[in-house]
C-alpha positions in Angstrom: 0.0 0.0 0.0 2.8 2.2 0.9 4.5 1.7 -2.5 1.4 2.2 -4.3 0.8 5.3 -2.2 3.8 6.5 -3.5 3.6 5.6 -7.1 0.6 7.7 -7.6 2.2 10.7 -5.6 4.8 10.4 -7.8 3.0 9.8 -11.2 0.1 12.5 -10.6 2.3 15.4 -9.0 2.3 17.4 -13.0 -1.7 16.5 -13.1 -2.5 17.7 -9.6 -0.5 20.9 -10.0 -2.7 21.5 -13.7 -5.9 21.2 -11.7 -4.6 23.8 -9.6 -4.0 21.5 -6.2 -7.2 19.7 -6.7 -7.2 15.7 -5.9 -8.1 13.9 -9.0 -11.6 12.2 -9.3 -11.6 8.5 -8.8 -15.1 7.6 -9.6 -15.3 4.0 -10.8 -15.0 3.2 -14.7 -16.9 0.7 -16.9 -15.7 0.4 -20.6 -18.0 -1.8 -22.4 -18.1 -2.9 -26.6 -20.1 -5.0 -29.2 -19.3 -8.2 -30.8 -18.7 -6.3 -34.3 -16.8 -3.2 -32.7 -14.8 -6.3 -31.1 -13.9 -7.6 -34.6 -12.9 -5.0 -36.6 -9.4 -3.4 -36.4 -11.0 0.4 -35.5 -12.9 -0.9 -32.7 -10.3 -2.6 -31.3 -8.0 0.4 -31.5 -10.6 2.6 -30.2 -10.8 0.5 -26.8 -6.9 -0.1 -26.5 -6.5 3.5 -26.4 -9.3 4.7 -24.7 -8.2 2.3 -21.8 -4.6 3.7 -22.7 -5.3 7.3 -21.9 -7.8 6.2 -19.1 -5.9 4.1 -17.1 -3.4 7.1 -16.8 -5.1 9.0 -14.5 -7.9 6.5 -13.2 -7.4 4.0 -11.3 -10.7 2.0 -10.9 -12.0 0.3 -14.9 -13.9 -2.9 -15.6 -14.1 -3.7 -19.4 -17.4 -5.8 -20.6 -16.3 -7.4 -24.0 -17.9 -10.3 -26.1 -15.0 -12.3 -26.9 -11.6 -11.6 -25.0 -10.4 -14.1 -27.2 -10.4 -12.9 -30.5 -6.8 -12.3 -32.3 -5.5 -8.5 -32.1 -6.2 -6.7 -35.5 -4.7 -3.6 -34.9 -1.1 -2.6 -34.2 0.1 -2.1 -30.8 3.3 -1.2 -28.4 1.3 -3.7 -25.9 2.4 -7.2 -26.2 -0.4 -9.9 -26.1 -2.0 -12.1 -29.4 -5.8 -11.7 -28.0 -7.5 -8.5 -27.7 -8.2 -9.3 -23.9 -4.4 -10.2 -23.2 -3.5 -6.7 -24.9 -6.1 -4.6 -22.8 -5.3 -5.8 -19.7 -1.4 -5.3 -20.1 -2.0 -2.3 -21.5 -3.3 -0.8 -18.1 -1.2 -3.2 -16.2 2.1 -2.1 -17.6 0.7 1.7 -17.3 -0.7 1.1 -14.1 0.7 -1.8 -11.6 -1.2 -0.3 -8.7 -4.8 0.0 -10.5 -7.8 -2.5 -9.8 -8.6 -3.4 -13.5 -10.8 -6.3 -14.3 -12.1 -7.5 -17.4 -15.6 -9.7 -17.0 -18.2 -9.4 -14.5 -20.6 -6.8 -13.4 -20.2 -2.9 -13.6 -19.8 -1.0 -10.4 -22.9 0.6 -10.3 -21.3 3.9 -9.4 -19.0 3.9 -12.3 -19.5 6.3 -15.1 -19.7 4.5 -18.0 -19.4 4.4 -22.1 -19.7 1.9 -24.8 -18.6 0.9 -28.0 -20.5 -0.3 -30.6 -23.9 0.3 -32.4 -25.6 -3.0 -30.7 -23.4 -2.4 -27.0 -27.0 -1.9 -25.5 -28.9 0.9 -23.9 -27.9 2.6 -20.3 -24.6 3.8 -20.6 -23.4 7.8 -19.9 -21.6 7.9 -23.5 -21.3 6.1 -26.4 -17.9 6.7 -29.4 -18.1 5.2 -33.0 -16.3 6.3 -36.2 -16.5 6.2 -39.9 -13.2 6.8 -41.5 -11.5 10.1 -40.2 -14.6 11.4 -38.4 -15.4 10.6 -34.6 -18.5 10.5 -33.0 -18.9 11.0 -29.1 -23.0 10.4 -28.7 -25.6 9.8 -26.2 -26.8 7.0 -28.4 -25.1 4.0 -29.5 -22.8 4.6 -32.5 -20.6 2.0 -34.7 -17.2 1.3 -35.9 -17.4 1.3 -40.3 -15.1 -2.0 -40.9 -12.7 -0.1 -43.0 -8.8 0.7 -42.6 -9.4 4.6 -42.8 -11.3 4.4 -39.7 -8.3 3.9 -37.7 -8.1 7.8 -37.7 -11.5 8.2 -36.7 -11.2 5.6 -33.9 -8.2 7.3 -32.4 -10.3 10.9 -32.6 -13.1 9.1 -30.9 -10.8 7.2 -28.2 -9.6 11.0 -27.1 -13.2 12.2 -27.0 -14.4 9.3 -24.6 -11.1 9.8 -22.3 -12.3 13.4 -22.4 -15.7 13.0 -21.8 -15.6 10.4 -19.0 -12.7 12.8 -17.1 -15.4 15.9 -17.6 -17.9 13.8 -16.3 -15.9 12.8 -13.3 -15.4 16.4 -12.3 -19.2 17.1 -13.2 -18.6 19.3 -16.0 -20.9 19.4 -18.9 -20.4 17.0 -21.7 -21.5 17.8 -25.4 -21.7 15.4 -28.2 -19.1 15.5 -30.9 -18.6 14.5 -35.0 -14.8 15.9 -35.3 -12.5 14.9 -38.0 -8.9 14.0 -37.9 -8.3 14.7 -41.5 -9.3 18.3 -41.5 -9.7 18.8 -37.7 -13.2 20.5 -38.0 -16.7 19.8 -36.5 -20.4 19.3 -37.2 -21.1 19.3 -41.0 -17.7 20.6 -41.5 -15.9 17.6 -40.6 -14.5 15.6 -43.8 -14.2 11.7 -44.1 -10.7 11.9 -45.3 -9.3 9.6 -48.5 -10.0 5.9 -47.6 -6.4 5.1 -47.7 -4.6 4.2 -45.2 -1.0 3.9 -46.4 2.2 3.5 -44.1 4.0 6.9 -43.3 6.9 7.9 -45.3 7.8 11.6 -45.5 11.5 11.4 -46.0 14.2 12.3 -43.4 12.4 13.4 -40.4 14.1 15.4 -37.7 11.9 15.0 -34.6 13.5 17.1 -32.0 11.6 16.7 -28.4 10.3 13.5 -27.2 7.9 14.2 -24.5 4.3 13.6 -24.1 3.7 14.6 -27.8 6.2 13.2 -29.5 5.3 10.1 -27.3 1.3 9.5 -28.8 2.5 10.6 -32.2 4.6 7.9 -32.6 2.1 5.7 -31.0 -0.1 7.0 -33.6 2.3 6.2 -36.2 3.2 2.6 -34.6 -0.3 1.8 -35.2 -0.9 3.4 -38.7 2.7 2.6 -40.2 5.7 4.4 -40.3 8.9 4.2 -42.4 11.8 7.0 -43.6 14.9 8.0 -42.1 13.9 9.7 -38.7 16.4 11.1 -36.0 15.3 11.5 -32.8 16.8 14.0 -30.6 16.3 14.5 -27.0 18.8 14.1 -24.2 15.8 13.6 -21.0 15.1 10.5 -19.6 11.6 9.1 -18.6 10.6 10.5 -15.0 7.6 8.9 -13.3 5.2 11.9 -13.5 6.1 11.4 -17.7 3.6 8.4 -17.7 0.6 10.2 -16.8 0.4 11.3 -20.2 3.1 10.2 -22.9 1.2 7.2 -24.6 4.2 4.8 -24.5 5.6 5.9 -21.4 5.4 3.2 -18.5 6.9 2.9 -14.7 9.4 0.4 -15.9 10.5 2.9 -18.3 10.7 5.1 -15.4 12.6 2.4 -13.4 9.4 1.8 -11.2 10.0 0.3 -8.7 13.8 0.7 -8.1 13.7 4.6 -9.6 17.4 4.6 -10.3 19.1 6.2 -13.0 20.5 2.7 -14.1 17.1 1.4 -15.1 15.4 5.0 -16.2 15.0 4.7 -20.2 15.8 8.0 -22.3 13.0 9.1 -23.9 14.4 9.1 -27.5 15.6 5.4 -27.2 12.0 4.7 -26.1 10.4 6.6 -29.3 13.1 5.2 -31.7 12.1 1.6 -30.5 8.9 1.9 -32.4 10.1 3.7 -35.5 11.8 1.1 -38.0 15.5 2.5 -38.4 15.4 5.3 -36.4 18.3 7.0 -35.2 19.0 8.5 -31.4 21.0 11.5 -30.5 20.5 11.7 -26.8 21.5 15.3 -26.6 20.0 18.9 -26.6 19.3 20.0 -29.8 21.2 23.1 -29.4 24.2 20.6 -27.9 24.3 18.9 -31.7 26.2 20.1 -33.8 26.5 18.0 -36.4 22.7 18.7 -36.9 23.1 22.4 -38.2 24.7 21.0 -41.3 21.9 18.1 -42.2 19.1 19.3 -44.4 16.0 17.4 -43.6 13.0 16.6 -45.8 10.7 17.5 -42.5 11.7 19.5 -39.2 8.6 18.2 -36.3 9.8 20.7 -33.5 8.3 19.7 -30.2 10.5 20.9 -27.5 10.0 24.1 -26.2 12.9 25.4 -23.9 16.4 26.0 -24.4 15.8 29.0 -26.9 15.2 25.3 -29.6 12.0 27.5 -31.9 14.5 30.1 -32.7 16.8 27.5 -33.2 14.7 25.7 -35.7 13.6 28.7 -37.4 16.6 30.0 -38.3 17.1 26.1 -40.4 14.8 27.2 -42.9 13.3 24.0 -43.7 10.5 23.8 -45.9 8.2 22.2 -43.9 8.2 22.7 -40.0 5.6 21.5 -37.8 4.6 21.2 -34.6 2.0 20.6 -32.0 1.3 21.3 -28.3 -1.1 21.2 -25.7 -1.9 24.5 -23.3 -3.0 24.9 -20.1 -6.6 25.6 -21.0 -7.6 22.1 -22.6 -6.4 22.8 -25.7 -4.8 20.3 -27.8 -3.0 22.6 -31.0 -1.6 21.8 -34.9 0.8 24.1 -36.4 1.8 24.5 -40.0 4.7 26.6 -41.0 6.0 26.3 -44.5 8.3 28.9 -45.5 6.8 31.7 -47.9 3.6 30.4 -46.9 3.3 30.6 -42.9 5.2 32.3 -40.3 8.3 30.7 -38.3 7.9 28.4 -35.9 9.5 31.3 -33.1 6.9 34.2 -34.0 3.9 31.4 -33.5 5.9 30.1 -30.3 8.7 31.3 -29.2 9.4 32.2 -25.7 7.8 36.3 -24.9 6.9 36.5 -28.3 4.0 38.2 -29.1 1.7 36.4 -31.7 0.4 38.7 -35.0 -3.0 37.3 -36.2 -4.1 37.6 -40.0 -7.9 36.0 -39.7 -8.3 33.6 -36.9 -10.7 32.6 -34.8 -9.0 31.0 -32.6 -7.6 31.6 -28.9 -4.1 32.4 -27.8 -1.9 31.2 -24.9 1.0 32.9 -24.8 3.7 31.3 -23.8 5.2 32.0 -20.4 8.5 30.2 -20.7 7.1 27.4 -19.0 6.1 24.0 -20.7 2.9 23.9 -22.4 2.8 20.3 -22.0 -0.6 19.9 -20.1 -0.7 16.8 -18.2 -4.2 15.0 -19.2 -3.8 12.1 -21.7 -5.9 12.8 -23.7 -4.5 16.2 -25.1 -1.5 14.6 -25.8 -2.9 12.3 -27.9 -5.0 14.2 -29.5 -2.4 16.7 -30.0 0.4 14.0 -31.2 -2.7 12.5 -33.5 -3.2 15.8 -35.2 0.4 16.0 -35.9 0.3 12.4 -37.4 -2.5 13.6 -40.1 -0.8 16.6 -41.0 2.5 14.2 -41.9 -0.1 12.0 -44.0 -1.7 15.4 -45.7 1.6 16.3 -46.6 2.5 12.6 -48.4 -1.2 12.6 -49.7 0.0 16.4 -51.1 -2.9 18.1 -49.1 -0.5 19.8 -46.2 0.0 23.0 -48.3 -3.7 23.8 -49.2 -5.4 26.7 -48.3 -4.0 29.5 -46.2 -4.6 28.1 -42.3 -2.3 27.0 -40.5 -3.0 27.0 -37.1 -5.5 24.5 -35.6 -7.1 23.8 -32.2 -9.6 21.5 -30.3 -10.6 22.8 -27.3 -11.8 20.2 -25.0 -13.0 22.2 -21.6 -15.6 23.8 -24.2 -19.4 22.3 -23.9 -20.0 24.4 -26.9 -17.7 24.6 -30.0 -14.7 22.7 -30.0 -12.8 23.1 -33.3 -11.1 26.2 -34.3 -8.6 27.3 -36.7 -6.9 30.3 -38.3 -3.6 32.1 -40.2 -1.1 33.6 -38.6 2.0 35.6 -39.5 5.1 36.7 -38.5 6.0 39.3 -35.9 6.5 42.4 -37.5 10.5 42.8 -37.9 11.3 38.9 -38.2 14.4 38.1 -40.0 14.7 34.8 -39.1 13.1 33.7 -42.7 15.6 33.9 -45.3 14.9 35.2 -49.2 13.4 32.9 -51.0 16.1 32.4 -53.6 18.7 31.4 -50.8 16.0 29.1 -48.5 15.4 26.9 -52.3 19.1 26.6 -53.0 19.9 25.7 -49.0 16.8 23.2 -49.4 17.6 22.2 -53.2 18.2 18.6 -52.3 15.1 18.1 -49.8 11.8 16.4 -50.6 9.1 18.7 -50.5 11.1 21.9 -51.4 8.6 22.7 -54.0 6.1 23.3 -51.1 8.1 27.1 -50.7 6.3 29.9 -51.2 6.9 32.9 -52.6 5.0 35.9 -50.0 8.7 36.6 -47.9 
């Protein structure tokens, strides 16, 4: 008892401090599914990481499925061959201290959701998906048997982790269609192409490898993932990491020794899932031998160490990045050079953002990590990211002027916003375009430059 005591002292410190000193809720969960959501690849995803992201901050989840047996369909970090083997290591490996139980009957104070358009009547929420769009209903809602809806299944997984934490602190819910293709709602939300092909953008610089970078590469584990990726970060996995990164566990953490000699670094951990990828367990400012290398695609998710102006000053073509803020915001970033602003004007530290048409809200940063600690804005932040590497393969990442997206999830009324932004007035940090295409000449997507700086 004492150890567990510890263990979630330890792991919840970063979440109780971002509900302002509040004790998390620990109502009693009950995850149920159909026979068909059971059997089809987005079903199953949808309940692996909905119990992922759940069992990081809960403690108390019974799962109700028809046939624990069947063979796993879907790509996972999780080892197990049955869909009941995976689940319950899942929250086992993320949770040694949690009372999880698959079987029996529901706790009949438990909030509760289902999956599955025949999962029965009587339960709080109910998540489905249809290719890129997710649905978070108070009626029962399926799974479409197709490979696209992978993408919606890992939208909806976010909303029900979402949902059943809102409900937990007796907040309001509101039903959601959202789309992980364009990130809009309601009859704006698109479908997305039907394809589901495995990731290959080229060399891929991912510098950070936090929370973020953590569910985007789960993201990418699950969908498919080749290229040449470098991973750079020099941290290593803390236990207060695995509230929220969705491949971080204790034993990565060393849990229960906590030594440094059993602590995993965070980039080993992330390159472990990416085919080929290379570590550089340093500070990107530290590495010099990266100011030289020209990558196809810069994903720039730390955010200390001056590493934005760092980045910006590279020049890449394509830069991305996402984040989540301390107002339950889970946020996409687009910067192609001549087309968007640099990724230090959007956010670097004290800097102050210049809006062109947006509707969207601003945190500014205030030097300290925007890494909110709830699972599910990571993931839904990391999954965004993930969609935006597939729009730019597809050849959609450079259409249309936006280039900053958000999902608010502490809203009960609209949840998806977007807008343009533009550099600080003064910014020299973008280079002419005739010298960014000939420092970029031998790089993938370099016809992606625009011409507006």
């Amino acid at each position: 008892m004492t150890d567990c005591a510890e263990f979630y002292r330890l792991r919840d410190q970063r979440t109780v401090e971002y509900m302002a000193g509040a004790e998390l809720p620990q109502a009693p969960l009950h995850v149920a599914m159909d026979a068909a959501a059971t059997s089809c690849a987005s079903g199953q995803l949808a309940l692996l990481a909905l119990a992922n992201q759940l069992s990081r901050i809960s403690r108390q989840i019974s799962f109700a499925i028809p046939n624990p047996g069947v063979p796993i369909l879907v790509r996972t970090p999780f080892s197990g061959a049955t869909l009941g083997d995976v689940l319950l290591g899942t929250v086992r490996s993320i949770d040694p201290c949690g009372s999880f139980t698959l079987g029996g009957q529901a706790d009949r104070r438990a909030l509760s959701i289902g999956l599955g358009e025949q999962v029965g009547a009587g339960f709080d929420w109910y998540i489905g998906a249809d290719r890129a769009i997710a649905f978070l209903s108070s009626a029962p809602v399926g799974f479409t048997p197709v490979i696209a809806t992978l993408r919606g299944a890992a939208v909806a997984s976010c909303l029900g982790a979402a949902a059943l934490f809102r409900a937990q602190l007796r907040l309001p819910v509101a039903a959601r269609v959202l789309s992980a293709w364009n990130y809009a709602e309601g009859d704006s939300a698109v479908y997305g192409p039907d394809a589901l092909d495995p990731l290959n953008v080229g060399s891929v610089l991912l510098v950070g490898a936090g929370a973020v970078a953590a569910s985007l590469v789960y993201w990418l584990y699950v969908f498919g993932v080749a290229g040449d990726w470098t991973i750079v970060d020099k941290d290593m996995i803390r236990l207060h990491n695995t509230n929220r990164g969705l491949v971080f566990t204790p034993a990565h953490a060393g849990w229960p020794s906590i030594t440094p000699l059993q602590t995993a670094g965070k980039a080993a951990v992330l390159a472990d899932l990416v085919p080929g990828a290379h570590v550089l367990p340093c500070w990107y400012d530290e590495c010099e031998t990266l100011r030289s290398e020209k990558p196809d695609v810069i994903l720039g998710l730390a955010n200390d160490r001056n590493v934005r102006h760092l980045l910006a000053a590279h020049n890449a073509t394509v830069t991305l990045h996402a984040t989540t803020s301390a107002n339950w915001q889970s946020q996409m970033h687009r910067h192609i050079t001549g087309r968007d602003d640099c990724i230090h004007c959007r956010a670097g530290e004290g800097q102050q953002p210049v809006f062109g048409c947006s509707n969207a809200s601003v945190t500014l940063p205030d030097g300290q990590s925007a890494d909110a600690a709830l699972p599910f804005l990571s993931a839904a932040s990391g999954l965004m990211l993930a969609t935006s590497l597939q729009r730019l393969q597809m050849g959609e990442l450079a259409e249309g002027s936006r280039n900053d997206w958000r999902w608010d999830f502490h809203s009960p009324f609209r949840m998806a916003t977007s807008g343009v932004r533009h550099c600080s007035e003064g910014c020299s940090r973008t280079l002419p375009a005739h010298l960014r295409r000939s420092m970029n000449a031998g790089t993938r997507w370099r016809m992606l430059d625009g011409t507006a700086l």
